[in-house]
N, C-alpha and C positions, 0 to 999 in steps of 0.2 A: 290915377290914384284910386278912385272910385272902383275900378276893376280888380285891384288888384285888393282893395277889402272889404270885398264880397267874396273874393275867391280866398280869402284868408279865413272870413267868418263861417264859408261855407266848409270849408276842410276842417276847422273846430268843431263846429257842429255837428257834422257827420265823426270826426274821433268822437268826442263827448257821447255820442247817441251808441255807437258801436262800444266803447267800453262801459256803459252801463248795460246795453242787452249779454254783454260776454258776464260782468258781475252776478246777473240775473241766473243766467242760464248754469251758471256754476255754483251759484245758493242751490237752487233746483235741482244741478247733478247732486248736490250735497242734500238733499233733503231738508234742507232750512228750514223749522219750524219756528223757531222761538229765539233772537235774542240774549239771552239768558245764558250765558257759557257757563254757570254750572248745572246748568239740563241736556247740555250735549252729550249725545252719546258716539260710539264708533260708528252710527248708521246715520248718526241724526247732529251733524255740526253746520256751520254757517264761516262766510268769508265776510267779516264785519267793511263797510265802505273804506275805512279807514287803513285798513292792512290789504285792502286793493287798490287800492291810488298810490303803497306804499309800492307795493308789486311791479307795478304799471312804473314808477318813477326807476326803479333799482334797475330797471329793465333798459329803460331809455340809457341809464347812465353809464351801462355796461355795454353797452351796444356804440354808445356815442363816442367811448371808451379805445375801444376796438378800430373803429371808423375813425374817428378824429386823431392827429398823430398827437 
């Protein structure tokens, strides 16, 4: 039991670590300056955390969708 959550905690942990650097890396591709969504411009918008966990979930649930009969 023990083995198996660790190897539970650690495949969490490493998802969690990996979809916050891909959230990061895509504010960045985006030019993410500011928050503020009426200061976005076409060069300068942001992927707020909230409509990336939605992203990430819509993803799983179409996938699971697919895969699960």
């Amino acid at each position: 039991m023990n083995t198996a959550l660790r190897i539970l905690a650690g495949t969490s942990g490493t998802f969690a670590f990996c979809a916050v650097l891909i959230w990061a890396l895509l504010n960045w591709g985006l030019n993410c300056q500011t928050w503020d969504q009426s200061l976005w411009t076409e060069s300068s918008s942001c992927i707020p955390p909230s409509e990336f966990l939605q992203m990430l979930l819509d993803t799983a649930r179409s996938v699971a969708q697919k895969v699960l009969p």
